[in-house]
Wavefront OBJ file of the C-alpha trace (Angstrom):
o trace
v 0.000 0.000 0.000
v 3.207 2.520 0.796
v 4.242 1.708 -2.906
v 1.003 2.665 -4.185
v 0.312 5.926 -2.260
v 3.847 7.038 -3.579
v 2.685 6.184 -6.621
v -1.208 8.076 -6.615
v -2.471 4.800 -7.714
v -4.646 3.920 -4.303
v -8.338 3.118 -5.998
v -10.719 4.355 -2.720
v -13.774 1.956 -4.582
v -15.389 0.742 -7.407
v -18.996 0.612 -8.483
v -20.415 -1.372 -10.894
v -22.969 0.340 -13.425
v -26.116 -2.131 -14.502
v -28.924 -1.057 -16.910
v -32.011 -3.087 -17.153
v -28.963 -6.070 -15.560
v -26.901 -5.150 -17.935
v -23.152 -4.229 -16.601
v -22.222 -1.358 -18.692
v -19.523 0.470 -17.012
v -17.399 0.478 -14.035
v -17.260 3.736 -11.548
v -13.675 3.919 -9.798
v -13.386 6.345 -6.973
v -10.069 7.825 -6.373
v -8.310 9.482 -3.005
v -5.015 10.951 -4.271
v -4.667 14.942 -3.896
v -8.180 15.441 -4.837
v -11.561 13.100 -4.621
v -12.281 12.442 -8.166
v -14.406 9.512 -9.873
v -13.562 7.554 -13.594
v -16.339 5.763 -15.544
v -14.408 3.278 -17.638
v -16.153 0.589 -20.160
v -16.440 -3.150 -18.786
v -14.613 -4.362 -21.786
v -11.334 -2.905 -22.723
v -11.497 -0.480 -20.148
v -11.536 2.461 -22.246
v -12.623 5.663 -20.369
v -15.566 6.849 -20.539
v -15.707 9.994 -18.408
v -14.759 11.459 -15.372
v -14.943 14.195 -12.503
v -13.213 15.991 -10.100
v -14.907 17.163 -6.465
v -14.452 21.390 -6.595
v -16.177 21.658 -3.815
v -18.601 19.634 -0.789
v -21.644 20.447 0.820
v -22.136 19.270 4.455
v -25.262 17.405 3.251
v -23.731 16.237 0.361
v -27.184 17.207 -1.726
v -25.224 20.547 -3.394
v -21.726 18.923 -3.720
v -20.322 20.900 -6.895
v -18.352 18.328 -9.690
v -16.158 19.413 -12.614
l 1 2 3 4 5 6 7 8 9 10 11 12 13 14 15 16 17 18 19 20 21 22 23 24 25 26 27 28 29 30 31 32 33 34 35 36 37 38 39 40 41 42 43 44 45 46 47 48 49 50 51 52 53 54 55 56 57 58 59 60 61 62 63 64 65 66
């Protein structure tokens, strides 16, 4: 875990994605310098999209994502 926090590569979690239970896509979570989530594709992991945390509401309800 030391190697991969000196790295940035510590994954906090990953979600899958299911339409109509279908897997579609794959949400990974990440907790480097900034929270930020990655949609990637089930197969070939290409991705898909992803966000950044600018800034966090205390309820969570008005959190602001780039």
């Amino acid at each position: 875990n030391r190697i991969r926090k000196f790295f940035n590569m510590n994954q906090a979690a990953s979600y899958k994605i299911y339409i109509d239970n279908e897997l579609v896509a794959v949400a990974e979570e990440t907790q480097g310098g900034f929270q930020s989530i990655t949609f990637r594709a089930v197969e070939g992991r290409k991705e898909l999209g992803s966000s950044v945390l600018q800034s966090r509401h205390f309820h969570g309800k008005y959190d602001l994502w780039l």
